[in-house]
C-alpha positions as CSV (number, residue, x, y, z in Angstrom):
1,X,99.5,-27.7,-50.9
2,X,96.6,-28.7,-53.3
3,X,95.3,-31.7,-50.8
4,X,95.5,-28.7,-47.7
5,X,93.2,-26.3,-49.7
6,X,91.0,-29.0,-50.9
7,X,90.2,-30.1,-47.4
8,X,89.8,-26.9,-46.1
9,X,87.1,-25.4,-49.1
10,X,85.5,-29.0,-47.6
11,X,85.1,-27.8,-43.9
12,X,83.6,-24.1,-44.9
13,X,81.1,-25.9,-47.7
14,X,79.9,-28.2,-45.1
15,X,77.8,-25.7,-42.9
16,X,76.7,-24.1,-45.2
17,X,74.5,-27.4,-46.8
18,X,73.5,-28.0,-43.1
19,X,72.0,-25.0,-41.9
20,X,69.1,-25.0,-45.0
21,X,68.3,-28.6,-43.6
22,X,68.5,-27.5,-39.7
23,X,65.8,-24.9,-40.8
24,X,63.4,-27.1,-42.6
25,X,63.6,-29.7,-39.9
26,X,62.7,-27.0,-37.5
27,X,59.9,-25.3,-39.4
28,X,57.9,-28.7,-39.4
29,X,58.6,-29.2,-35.7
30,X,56.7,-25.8,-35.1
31,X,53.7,-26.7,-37.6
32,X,53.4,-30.6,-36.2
33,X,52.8,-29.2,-32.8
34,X,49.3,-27.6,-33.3
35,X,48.8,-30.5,-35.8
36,X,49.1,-32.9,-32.4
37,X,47.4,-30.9,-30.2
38,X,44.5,-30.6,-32.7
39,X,44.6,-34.6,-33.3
40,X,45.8,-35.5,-29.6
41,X,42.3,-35.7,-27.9
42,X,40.9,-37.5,-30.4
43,X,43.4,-40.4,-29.1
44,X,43.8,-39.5,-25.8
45,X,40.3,-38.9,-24.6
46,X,38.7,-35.4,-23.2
47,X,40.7,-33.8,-20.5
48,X,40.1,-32.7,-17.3
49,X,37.5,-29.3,-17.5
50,X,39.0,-26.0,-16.6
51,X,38.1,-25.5,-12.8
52,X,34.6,-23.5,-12.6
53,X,35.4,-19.8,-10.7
54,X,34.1,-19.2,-7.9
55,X,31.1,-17.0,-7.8
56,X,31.5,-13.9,-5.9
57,X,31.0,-13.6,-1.9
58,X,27.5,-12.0,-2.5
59,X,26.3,-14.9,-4.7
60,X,27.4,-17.9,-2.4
61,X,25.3,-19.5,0.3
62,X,25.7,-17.4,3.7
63,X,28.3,-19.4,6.3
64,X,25.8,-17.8,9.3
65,X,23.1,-15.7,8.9
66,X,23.4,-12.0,8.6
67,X,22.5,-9.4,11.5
68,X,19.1,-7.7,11.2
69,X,19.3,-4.9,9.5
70,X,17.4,-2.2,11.3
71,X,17.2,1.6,11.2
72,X,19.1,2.7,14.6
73,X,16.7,4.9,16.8
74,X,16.4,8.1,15.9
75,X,18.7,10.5,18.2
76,X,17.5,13.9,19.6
77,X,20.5,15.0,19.4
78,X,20.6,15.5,15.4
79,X,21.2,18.8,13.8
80,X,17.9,20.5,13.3
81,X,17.7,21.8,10.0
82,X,18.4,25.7,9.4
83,X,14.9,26.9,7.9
84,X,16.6,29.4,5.2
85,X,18.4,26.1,4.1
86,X,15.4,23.8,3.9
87,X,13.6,26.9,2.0
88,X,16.3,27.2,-0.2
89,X,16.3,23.3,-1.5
90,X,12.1,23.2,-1.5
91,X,11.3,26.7,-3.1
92,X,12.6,26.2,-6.2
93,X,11.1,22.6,-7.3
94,X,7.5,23.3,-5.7
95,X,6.6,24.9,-8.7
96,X,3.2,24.6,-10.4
97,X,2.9,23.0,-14.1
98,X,0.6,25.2,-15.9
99,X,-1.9,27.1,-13.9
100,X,-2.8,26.4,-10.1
101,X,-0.4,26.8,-6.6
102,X,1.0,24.6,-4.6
103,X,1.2,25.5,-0.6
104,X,3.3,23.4,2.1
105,X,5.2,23.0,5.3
106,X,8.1,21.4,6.8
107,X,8.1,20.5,10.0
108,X,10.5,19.2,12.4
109,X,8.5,16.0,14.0
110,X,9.9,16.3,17.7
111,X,10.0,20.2,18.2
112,X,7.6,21.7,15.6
113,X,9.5,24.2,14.8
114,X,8.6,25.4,11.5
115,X,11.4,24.7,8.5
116,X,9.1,25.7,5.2
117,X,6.1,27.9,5.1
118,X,4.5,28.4,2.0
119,X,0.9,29.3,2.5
120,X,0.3,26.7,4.8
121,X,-2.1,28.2,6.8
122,X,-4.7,28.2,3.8
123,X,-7.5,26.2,3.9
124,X,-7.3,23.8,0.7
125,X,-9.0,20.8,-0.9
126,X,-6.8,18.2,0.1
127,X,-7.9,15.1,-1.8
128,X,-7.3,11.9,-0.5
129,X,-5.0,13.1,2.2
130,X,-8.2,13.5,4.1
131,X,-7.9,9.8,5.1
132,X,-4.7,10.8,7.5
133,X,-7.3,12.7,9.5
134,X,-9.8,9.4,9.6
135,X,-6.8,6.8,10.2
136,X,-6.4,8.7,13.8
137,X,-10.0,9.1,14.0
138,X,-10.5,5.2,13.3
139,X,-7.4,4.6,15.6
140,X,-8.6,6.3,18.4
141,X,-11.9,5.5,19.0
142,X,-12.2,2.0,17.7
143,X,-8.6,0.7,18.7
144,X,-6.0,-0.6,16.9
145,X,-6.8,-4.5,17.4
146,X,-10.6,-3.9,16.9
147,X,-12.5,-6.2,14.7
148,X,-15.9,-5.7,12.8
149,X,-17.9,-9.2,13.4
150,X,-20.3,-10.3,10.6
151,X,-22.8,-12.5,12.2
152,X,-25.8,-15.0,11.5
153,X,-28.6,-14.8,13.8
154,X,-32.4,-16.3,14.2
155,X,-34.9,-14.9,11.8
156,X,-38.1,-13.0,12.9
157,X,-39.9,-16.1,11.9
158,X,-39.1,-19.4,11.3
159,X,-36.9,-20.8,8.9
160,X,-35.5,-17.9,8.9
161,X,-31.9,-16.6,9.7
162,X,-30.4,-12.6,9.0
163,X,-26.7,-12.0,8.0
164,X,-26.1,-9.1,10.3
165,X,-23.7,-6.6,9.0
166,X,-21.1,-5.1,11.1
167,X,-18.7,-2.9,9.4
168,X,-17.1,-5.2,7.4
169,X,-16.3,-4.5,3.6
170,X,-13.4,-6.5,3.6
171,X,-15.5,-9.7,3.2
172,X,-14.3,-12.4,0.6
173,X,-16.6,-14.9,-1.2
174,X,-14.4,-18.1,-0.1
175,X,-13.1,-19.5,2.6
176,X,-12.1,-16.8,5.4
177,X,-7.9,-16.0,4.9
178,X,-6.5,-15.2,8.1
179,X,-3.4,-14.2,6.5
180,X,-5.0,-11.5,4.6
181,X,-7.0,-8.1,4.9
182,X,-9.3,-8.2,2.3
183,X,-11.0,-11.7,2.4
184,X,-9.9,-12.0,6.4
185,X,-13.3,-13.2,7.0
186,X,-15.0,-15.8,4.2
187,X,-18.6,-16.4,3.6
188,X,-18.2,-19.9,2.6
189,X,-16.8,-20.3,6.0
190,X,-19.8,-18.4,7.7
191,X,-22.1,-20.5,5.6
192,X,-20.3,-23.7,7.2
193,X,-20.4,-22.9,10.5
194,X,-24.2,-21.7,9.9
195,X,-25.3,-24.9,8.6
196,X,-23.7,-26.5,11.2
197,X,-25.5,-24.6,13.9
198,X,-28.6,-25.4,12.1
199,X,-28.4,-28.9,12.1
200,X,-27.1,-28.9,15.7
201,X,-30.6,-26.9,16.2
202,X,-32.7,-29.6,14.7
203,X,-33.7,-27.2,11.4
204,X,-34.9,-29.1,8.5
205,X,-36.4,-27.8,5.3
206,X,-36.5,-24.7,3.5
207,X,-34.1,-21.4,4.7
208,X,-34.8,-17.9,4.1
209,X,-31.9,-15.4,4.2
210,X,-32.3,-12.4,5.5
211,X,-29.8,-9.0,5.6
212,X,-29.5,-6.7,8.5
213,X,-27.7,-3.7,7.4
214,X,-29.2,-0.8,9.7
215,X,-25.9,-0.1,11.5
216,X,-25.0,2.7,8.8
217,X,-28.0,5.7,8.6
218,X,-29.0,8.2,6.5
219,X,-28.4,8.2,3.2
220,X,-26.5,5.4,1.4
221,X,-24.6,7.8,-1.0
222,X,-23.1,11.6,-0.2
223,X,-24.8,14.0,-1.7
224,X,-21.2,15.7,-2.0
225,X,-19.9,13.2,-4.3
226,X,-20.4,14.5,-8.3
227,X,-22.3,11.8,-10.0
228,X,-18.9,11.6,-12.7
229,X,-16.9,10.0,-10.0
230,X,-19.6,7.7,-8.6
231,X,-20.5,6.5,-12.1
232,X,-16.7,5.9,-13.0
233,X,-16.9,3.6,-9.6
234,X,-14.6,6.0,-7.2
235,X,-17.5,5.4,-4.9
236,X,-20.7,3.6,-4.4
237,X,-23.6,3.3,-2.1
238,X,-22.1,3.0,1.9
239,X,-23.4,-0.6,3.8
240,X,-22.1,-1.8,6.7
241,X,-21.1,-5.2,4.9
242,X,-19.5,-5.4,1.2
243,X,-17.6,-8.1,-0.5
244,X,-13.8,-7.0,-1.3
245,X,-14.9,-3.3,-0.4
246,X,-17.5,-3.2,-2.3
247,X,-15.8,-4.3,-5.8
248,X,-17.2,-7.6,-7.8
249,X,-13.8,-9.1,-7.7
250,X,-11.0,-7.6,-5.4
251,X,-8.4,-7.7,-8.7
252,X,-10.6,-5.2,-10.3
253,X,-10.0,-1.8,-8.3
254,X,-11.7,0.5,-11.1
255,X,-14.7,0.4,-12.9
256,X,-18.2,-0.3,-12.2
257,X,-19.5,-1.6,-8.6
258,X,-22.4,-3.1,-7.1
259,X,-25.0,-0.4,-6.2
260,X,-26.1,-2.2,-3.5
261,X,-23.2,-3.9,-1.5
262,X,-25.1,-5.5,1.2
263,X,-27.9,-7.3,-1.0
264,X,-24.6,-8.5,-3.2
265,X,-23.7,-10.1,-0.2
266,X,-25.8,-11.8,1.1
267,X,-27.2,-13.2,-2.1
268,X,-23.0,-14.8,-2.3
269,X,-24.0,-15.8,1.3
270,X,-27.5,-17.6,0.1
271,X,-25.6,-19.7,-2.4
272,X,-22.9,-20.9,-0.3
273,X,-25.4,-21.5,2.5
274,X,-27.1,-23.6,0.0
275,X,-23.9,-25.3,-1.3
276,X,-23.1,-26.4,2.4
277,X,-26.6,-27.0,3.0
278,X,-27.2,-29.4,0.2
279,X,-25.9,-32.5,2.1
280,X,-27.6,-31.7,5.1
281,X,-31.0,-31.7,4.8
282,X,-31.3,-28.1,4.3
283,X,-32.5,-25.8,1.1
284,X,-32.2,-22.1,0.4
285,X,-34.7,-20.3,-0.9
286,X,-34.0,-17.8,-3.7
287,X,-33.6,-14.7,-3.3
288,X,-32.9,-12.4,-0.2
289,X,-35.0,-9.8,1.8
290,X,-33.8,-7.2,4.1
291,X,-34.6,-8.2,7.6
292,X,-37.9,-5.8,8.9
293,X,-35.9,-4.7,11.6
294,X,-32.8,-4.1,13.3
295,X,-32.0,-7.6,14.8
296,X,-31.4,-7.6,18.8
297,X,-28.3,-6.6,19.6
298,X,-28.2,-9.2,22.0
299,X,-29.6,-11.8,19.7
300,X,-27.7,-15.2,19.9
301,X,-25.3,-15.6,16.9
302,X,-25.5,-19.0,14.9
303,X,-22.2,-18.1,13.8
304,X,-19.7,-15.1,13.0
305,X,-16.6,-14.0,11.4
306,X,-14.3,-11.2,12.3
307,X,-12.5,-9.1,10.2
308,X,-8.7,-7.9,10.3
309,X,-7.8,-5.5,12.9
310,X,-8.2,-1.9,12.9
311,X,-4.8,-1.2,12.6
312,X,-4.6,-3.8,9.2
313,X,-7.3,-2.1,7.7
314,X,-6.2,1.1,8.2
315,X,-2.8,0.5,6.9
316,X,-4.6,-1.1,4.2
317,X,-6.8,2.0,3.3
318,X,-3.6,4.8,3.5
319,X,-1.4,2.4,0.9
320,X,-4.2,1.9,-1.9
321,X,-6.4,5.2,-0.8
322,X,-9.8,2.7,-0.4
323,X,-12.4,5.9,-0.5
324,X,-15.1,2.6,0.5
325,X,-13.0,1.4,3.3
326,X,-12.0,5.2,4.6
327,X,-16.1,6.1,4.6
328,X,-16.6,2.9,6.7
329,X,-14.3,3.7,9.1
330,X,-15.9,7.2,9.7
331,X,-19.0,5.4,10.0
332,X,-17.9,3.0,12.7
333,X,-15.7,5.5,14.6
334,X,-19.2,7.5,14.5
335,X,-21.0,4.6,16.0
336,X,-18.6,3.7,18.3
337,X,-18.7,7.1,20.4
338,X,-22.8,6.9,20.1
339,X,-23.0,9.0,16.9
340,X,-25.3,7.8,14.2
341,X,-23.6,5.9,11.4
342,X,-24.1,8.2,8.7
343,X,-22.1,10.5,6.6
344,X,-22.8,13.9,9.2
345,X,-21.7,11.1,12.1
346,X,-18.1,10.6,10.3
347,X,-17.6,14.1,9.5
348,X,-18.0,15.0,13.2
349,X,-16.5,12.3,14.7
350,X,-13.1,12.5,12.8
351,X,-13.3,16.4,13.4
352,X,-13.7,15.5,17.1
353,X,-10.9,13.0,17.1
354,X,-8.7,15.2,15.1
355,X,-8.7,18.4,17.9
356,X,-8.9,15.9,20.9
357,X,-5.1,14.1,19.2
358,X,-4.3,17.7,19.6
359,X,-4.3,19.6,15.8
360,X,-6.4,22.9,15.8
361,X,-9.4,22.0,13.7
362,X,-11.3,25.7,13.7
363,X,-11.0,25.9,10.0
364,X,-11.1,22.9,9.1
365,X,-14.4,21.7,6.9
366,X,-15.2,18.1,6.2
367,X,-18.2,16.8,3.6
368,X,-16.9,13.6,3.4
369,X,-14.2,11.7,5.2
370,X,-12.3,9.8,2.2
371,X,-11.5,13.0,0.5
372,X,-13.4,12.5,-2.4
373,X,-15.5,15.7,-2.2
374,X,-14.6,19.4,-3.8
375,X,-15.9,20.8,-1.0
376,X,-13.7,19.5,1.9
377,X,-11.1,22.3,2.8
378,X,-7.9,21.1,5.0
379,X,-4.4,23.2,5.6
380,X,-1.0,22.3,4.9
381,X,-0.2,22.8,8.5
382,X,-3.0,20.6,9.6
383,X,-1.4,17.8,8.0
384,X,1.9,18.1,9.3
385,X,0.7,18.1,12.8
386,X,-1.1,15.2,11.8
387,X,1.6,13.4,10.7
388,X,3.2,14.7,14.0
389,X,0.8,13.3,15.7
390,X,1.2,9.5,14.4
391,X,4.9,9.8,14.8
392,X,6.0,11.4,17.7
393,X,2.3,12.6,19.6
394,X,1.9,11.0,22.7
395,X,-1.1,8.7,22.1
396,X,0.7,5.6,20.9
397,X,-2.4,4.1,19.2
398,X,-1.5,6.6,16.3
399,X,1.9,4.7,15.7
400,X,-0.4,1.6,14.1
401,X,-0.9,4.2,10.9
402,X,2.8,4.1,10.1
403,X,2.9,0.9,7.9
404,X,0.0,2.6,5.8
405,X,2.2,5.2,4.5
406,X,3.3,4.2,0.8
407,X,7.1,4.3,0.2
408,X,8.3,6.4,-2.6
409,X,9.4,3.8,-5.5
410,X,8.0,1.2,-3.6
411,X,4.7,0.5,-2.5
412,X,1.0,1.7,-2.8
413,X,0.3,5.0,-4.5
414,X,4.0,5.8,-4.6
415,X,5.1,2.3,-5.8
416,X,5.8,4.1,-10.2
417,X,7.1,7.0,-8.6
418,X,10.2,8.5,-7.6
419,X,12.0,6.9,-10.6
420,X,13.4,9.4,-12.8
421,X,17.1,11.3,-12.3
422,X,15.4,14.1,-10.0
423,X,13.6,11.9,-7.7
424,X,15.5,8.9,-7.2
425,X,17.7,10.1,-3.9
426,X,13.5,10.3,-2.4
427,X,13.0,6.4,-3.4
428,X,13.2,3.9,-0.1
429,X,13.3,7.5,2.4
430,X,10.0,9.4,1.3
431,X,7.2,8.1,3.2
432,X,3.7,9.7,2.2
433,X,0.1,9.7,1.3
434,X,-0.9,10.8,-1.9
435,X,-3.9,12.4,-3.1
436,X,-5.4,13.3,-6.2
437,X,-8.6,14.8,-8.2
438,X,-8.6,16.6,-11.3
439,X,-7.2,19.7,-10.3
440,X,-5.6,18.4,-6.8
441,X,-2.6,16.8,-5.9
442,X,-1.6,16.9,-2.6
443,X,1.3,14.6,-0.4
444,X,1.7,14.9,3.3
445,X,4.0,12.4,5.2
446,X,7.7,12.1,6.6
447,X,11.0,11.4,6.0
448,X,14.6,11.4,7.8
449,X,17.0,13.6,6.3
450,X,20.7,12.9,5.6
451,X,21.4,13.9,9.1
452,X,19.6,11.4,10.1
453,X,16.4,13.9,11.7
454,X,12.8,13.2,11.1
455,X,10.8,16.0,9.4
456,X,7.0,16.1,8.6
457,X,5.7,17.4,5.5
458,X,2.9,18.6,3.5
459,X,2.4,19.7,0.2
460,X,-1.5,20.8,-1.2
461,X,-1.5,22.2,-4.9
462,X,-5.2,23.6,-5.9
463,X,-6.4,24.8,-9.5
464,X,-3.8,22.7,-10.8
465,X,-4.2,21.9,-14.9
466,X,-5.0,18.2,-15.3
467,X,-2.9,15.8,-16.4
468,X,0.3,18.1,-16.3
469,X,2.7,15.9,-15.6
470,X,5.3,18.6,-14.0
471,X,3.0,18.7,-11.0
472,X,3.2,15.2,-9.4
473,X,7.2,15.6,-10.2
474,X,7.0,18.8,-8.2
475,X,5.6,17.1,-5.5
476,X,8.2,14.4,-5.5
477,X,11.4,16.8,-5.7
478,X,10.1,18.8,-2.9
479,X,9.9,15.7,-0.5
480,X,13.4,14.4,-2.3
481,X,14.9,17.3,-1.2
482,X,14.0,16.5,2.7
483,X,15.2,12.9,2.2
484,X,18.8,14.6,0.8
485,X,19.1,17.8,3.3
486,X,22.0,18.3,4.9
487,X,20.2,21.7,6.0
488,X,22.6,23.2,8.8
């Protein structure tokens, strides 16, 4: 009985000494195995990388290329907008800062019919939305694919030759850049093909440059312009030839510019003439003269360069509001339909052009044609049936202005606006020229709404206080709210 209970206290102790060691050995199974993996690559090498994820489909390489994307043709058959609506969104935000009013309209651009009337039958100073009316004045008398040729002819005497100036201020130092607009035509390129001419000519010895710039009359400067703005270099002295618009270098658009454009020239031209010259036989002598006369117009050319078209310049002149570039074009669409090429010759001209595109003009007043002047005096509604005109008129040389219009957010005058919370649904849609003076601000222009119907626009505030900030804001939520109506 003794040996039974014996073995039997042996059987139950026998666990219990096992399980202790069953725990231990399992314990530093679960600690070795970091211990390996910590130690294993060091013996096995480096494995494979994890596999790189794929970028998303909008970062990889295109498998074709994508459709154009282009704005589908606008339809007639879009709601019009109700008037009380479009009232209802604009009234509110047009709102003065400080002292001063703002007037408007709101057009729709195939019918006319009238959407928003504040005022807009009041004759205003409309700042640099004056240039709208000399982009159809340009457009229709010169032609969209015009070009101004700057030319070299014969001197009056020999060993002479004139660097005739025909309206371009585009001019750039260099090589011409056929790519470009400002800079489309070079000197150093005229200068080339000048000496060349020369030497095919037989002409040895010393040169004498010459300038012809009696295509512009009358005087060089408007008497309309306050002396503030000329001497801050808004303006300067109007020639029928200018380097980068009259500028010393086109990457400088404020400031100081040359008082006389056309000797600035041609005294660049003189130096490269003599650079090219120097291997040819051929000096320049220093210094240039203004020609005694207007050269022949049928005078044989030694060589020319022609600018961008029309159309570029234009464009080129609405998006940076070029006050040089917009009184040249008056000037040249004066001289084109036999006016003189003065500053009463643009004035009449781009009234002219204006009634004959088919926008009432009888109150109307015009001093200058870049908008420069306090005393020019333009109506809201004027403007929108401008803008009419170069979207929807029926002369479809007005259609070459519609790449000129800065985009809000984007490009030209409107390229830091249209940023903020209140203006952001406007950036991309509104499409407008600006204008400003001290105590103008004005934006006339177009946009389709969210029902995908184009409206025309205009917006003048007068006697505004300057520098308040809540008026260009004003401005921009009005012409935000077209770009969001859903006005039915």
């Amino acid at each position: 009985m003794r040996a039974r209970r014996s073995r039997r206290a042996g059987s139950r102790e026998g666990p219990r000494r096992s399980w202790p060691l069953a725990l231990a050995a399992l314990l530093l199974l679960v600690l070795a195995i970091p211990a390996v993996l910590l130690v294993a690559p060091g013996f096995l090498g480096p494995g494979a990388p994890a596999p790189t994820p794929a970028p998303p489909a909008w970062q990889q390489a295109p498998a074709t290329l994508s459709a154009p994307q282009v704005l589908a043709p606008l339809q007639p058959s879009a709601p019009v907008p109700v008037p009380a609506s479009v009232t209802a969104q604009v009234e509110p935000v047009l709102m003065s800062d400080g002292g001063g009013t703002f007037t408007g309209m709101v057009q729709d651009a195939l019918t006319g019919q009238v959407l928003f009337d504040r005022g807009a039958a009041e004759g205003r100073v409309p700042a640099s939305n004056l240039k709208l009316l000399t982009a159809v004045a340009a457009l229709r008398t010169l032609g969209p694919d015009h070009r101004f040729t700057t030319k070299v002819v014969q001197g009056p005497a020999a060993g002479q030759v004139v660097l005739v100036g025909g309206g371009d201020v585009l001019l750039g130092a260099g090589d011409s850049q056929p790519q470009q607009v400002m800079g489309h035509a070079g000197l150093a390129t005229l200068a080339a093909v000048t000496v060349e001419a020369l030497k095919t000519a037989g002409a040895t010895g010393d040169i004498k440059v010459l300038v012809d710039d009696s295509l512009f009359t009358g005087p060089a400067l408007n008497p309309n312009w306050q002396s503030g703005d000329v001497e801050a270099g808004e303006i300067t002295s109007l020639y029928p030839l200018a380097l980068n618009s009259a500028r010393f270098d086109s990457a400088v658009t404020a400031g100081p510019r040359p008082q006389d454009a056309a000797a600035t020239a041609a005294e660049e031209f003189a130096g490269r003439l003599r650079a090219a010259g120097a291997g040819a036989g051929l000096t320049v002598a220093a210094g240039v003269e203004r020609s005694p006369g207007a050269s022949p117009a049928n005078a044989a050319a030694l060589a020319s360069v022609d600018s961008a078209t029309v159309a570029e310049q234009v464009d080129l002149m609405l998006q940076v509001s070029d006050n040089y570039l917009a009184e040249t074009m008056g000037r040249m669409a004066a001289v084109a339909t036999g006016r003189p090429g003065s500053n009463d010759g643009a004035a009449a001209v781009v009234a002219a052009e204006v009634r004959a595109a088919g926008v009432p003009t009888d109150t109307v007043k015009l001093v200058d044609v870049c908008g420069l002047a306090m005393g020019n005096q333009v109506s809201a509604r004027q403007f929108t049936e401008v803008v009419r005109a170069i979207t929807t008129g029926a002369d479809p040389r007005l259609r070459a202005a519609l790449d000129g219009f800065p985009v809000g957010g984007l490009s030209g005058t409107l390229d830091t606006r249209y940023g903020d919370a209140t203006t952001s649904g406007g950036a991309g849609l509104v499409r407008a020229k600006t204008g400003t003076l001290n105590t103008v601000l004005a934006l006339s222009g177009y946009v389709v709404d969210a029902d995908g119907r184009l409206l025309v626009f205009s917006f003048i505030g007068n006697g505004l206080t300057p520098g308040a900030a809540g008026n260009k804001e004003a401005l921009d939520r009005a012409a935000t709210a077209l770009a969001g109506c859903g006005c039915r």
